[in-house]
Residue, then its C-alpha position, 0 to 999 in steps of 0.5 A: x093219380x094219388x102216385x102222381x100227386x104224391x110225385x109232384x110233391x116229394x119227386x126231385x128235380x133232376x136234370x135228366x126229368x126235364x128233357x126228353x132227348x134219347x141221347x141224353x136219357x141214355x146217358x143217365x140210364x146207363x150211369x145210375x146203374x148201380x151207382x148214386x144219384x148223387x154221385x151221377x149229377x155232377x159227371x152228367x152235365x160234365x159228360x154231355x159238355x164233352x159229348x153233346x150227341x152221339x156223332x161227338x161221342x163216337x169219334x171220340x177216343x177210348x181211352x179219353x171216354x173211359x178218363x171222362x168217366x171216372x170216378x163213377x166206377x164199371x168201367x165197362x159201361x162207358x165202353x158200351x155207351x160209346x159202341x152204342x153211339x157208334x152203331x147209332x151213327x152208323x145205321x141211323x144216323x146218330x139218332x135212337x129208334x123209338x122201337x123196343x126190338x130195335x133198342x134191344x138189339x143194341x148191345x148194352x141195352x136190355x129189357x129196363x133201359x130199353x123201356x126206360x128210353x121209350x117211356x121218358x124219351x118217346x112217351x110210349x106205355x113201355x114196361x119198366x122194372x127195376x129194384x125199386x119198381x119191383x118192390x112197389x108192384x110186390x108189395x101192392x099187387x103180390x104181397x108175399x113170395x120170394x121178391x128176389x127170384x127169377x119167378x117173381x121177377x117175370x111175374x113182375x115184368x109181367x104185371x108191369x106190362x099189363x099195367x101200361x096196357x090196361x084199359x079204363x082206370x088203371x091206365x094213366x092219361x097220354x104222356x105223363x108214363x114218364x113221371x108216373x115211372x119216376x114216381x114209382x122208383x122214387x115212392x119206394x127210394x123214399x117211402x122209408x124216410x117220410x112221416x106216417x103223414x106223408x107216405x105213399x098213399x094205397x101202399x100196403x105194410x108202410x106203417x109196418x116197415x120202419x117198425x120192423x127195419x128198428x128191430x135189433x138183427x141177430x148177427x151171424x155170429x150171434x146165430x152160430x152155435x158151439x158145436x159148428x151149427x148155426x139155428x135159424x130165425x125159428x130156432x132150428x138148427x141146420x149144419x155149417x156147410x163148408x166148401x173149398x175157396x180158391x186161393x190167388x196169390x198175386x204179385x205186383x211190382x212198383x216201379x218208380x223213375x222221376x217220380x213215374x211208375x210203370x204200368x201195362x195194359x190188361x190183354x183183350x179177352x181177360x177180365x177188366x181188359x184194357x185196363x193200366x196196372x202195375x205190372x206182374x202176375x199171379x204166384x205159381x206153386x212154390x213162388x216167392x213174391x219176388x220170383x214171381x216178379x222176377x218172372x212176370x216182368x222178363x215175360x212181359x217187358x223183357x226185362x231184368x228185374x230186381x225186387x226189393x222191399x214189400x209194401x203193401x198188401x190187399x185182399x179181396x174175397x169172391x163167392x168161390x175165391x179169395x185173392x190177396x195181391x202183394x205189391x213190391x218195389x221193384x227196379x229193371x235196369x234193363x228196360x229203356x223204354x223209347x217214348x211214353x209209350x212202349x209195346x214188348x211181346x203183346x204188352x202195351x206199357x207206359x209210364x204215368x205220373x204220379x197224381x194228386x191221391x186228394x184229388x182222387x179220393x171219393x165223397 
C-alpha cells in the first residue's frame, strides 16, 4: 500500500488512467512503445477523434491510418492496430476479449499488452513486465545479476506472475491492479528525479543511485590504449575485435515538376513496405550514382532519365552494416504520368506536393 500511497501522490494524470474502455487502452498501449509520453498525448485525443471504436477504425483506409499516425514514428504499429480492429469486428464484433490466450492470439498483442489490457481495462491480477517494471522487481526482489537477459527476464515474468496471484499480504485489494501497475512504471520513471524526502519508500540502492549516475564515465575513447587494446572498468586489458561491415551504396533521384516530386511505393515483402520515397536503388559494383539512377528508373518507371547534380547525402550504421544514400536531381522526360496516380511494371508511383518542412519538424 506505501507504492499506491506514493502513486497517488506523484502519479500523473493521464488520459488513458482515467478510462477503462479496451479499444482505448489498446490505443495508448500500442503508441507508448517506445515512444514519449509527452509525445503520445496530443496524437491520443486526435486519434480517437477520428476512430472512436474499433468498427470506424476498420473501415477506415490504410493510407489515411497510417497519415493519421504520424509523427509518432514505427509505422508498422498503426498497421497492426488496425488488423487488430479488424479481426476484433470480424469475430466478436468490435470488442476485446478479456481472456489472455484470446488477446494473445491477436497479432501485434504480446505477452506485456496483453496484461496490460486485462490489468487496466478488465481488472484482472494480470502479470505486466515492462523497463520500468522490471528494474522495480530487480532491484527489491534480485538485487544483483544481468538485468538485461533473457534468464532474468523470465525470472522477472516469473516473479510478476506470483506476485498478482500471492495470498494475504502480498496481494493488493480488488480492483486497483491497475494503479498499483502505473505506479510501478512510474516509481522507477521518476524514482531518480525526486528529493531523498520523496522517493519510493522499501525501494533498495535509491540513496546510492544518483550518487553513482554523478560520476564522470570514462569514454571509449578514453578506454583504448596505443597498441589497439581497450582496458576494462578493472583495468584489464582485453584485444579490439574487428569485424567486417557491409557497406550499401544506395541512390535516389529527386524529381521535381510544379513544385511536385516523384515518389514510389516500397514493394510488399521488403522492409518498410508500403512506404513512399524517392525513387531509385542500391549501386551495383562499379556504378556511378548517376548510372545506378539511370538504371533504377528505366526498371522501375520505364523511363529515360537524366541525372544531374548531387545534392545531399545520409548515412546510417546498422549493427553488421553501414548504408550511405546519395540523393541526385534528377529529369525523365519520357515519363507522362496520366493522373496523380500511376502504376509501371509492379511500382506504384505518385507525385506529392511540396510541404511545409516547419510543419513537420518534431518538438
Amino acid at each position: 500500500m506505501r507504492l499506491l500511497t506514493w502513486y497517488r501522490r506523484h502519479g500523473r494524470d493521464l488520459p488513458w488512467r482515467r478510462t477503462d474502455d479496451p479499444y482505448h487502452i489498446l490505443v495508448s498501449e500500442i503508441m507508448l512503445q517506445q515512444t514519449q509520453v509527452d509525445r503520445v498525448l496530443p496524437k491520443y485525443g486526435e486519434w480517437l477523434a477520428k476512430y472512436p471504436s474499433m468498427h470506424v477504425l476498420a473501415a477506415a483506409p490504410e493510407d489515411e491510418v497510417t497519415a493519421t499516425w504520424y509523427p509518432l514514428g514505427y509505422n508498422i504499429r498503426p498497421r497492426r492496430l488496425q488488423t487488430i480492429a479488424r479481426e476484433a469486428v470480424t469475430r466478436y464484433g468490435g470488442l476485446l476479449p478479456a481472456d489472455e490466450a484470446t488477446l494473445r492470439s491477436f497479432k501485434g498483442i504480446g505477452a506485456y499488452t496483453a496484461g496490460a489490457i486485462r490489468s487496466f481495462a478488465f481488472r484482472q491480477r494480470a502479470a505486466i513486465l515492462d523497463t520500468n517494471v522490471a528494474r522495480v522487481l530487480f532491484r527489491v526482489f534480485v538485487g544483483t545479476g544481468d538485468l538485461k537477459s533473457h534468464a532474468m527476464r523470465r525470472h522477472l515474468w516469473t516473479l510478476s506472475e506470483a506476485l498478482g496471484a500471492a495470498p494475504s499480504r502480498l496481494r493488493f485489494q480488488s480492483g486497483i491492479d491497475g494503479p498499483r501497475r502505473h505506479g510501478l512504471r512510474r516509481a522507477q520513471s521518476k524514482v531518480p528525479d525526486l528529493p531523498d524526502d520523496e522517493k519510493l519508500p522499501g525501494v533498495p540502492g535509491n540513496a546510492e543511485r544518483r550518487t553513482k549516475s554523478e560520476e564522470p564515465r570514462t569514454t571509449n575513447r578514453e578506454r583504448r590504449t596505443q597498441n589497439g587494446e581497450r582496458t576494462r572498468k578493472n583495468g584489464e586489458r582485453r584485444p579490439v575485435l574487428l569485424r567486417a561491415m557491409m557497406i550499401l551504396v544506395v541512390a535516389a533521384a529527386i524529381i521535381e515538376r510544379d513544385d511536385t516530386y516523384l515518389v514510389t511505393r516500397r514493394q510488399p515483402g521488403v522492409h518498410l513496405e508500403g512506404h513512399w520515397e524517392f525513387p531509385g536503388g542500391k549501386c551495383e559494383a562499379g556504378e556511378t550514382i548517376a548510372d545506378c539512377l539511370t538504371r533504377e528508373l528505366r526498371e522501375e518507371l520505364a523511363a529515360d532519365a537524366v541525372v544531374g547534380a548531387e545534392v545531399f547525402t545520409t548515412s546510417h550504421d546498422y549493427p553488421d552494416r553501414r548504408s550511405s544514400c546519395t540523393s541526385s536531381v534528377a529529369s525523365c522526360s519520357a515519363l507522362r504520368p496520366r493522373s496523380r496516380d500511376r502504376r509501371s511494371d509492379g511500382f506504384d508511383a505518385r507525385r506529392c506536393e511540396r510541404c511545409d518542412s516547419r510543419r513537420r519538424t518534431r518538438n
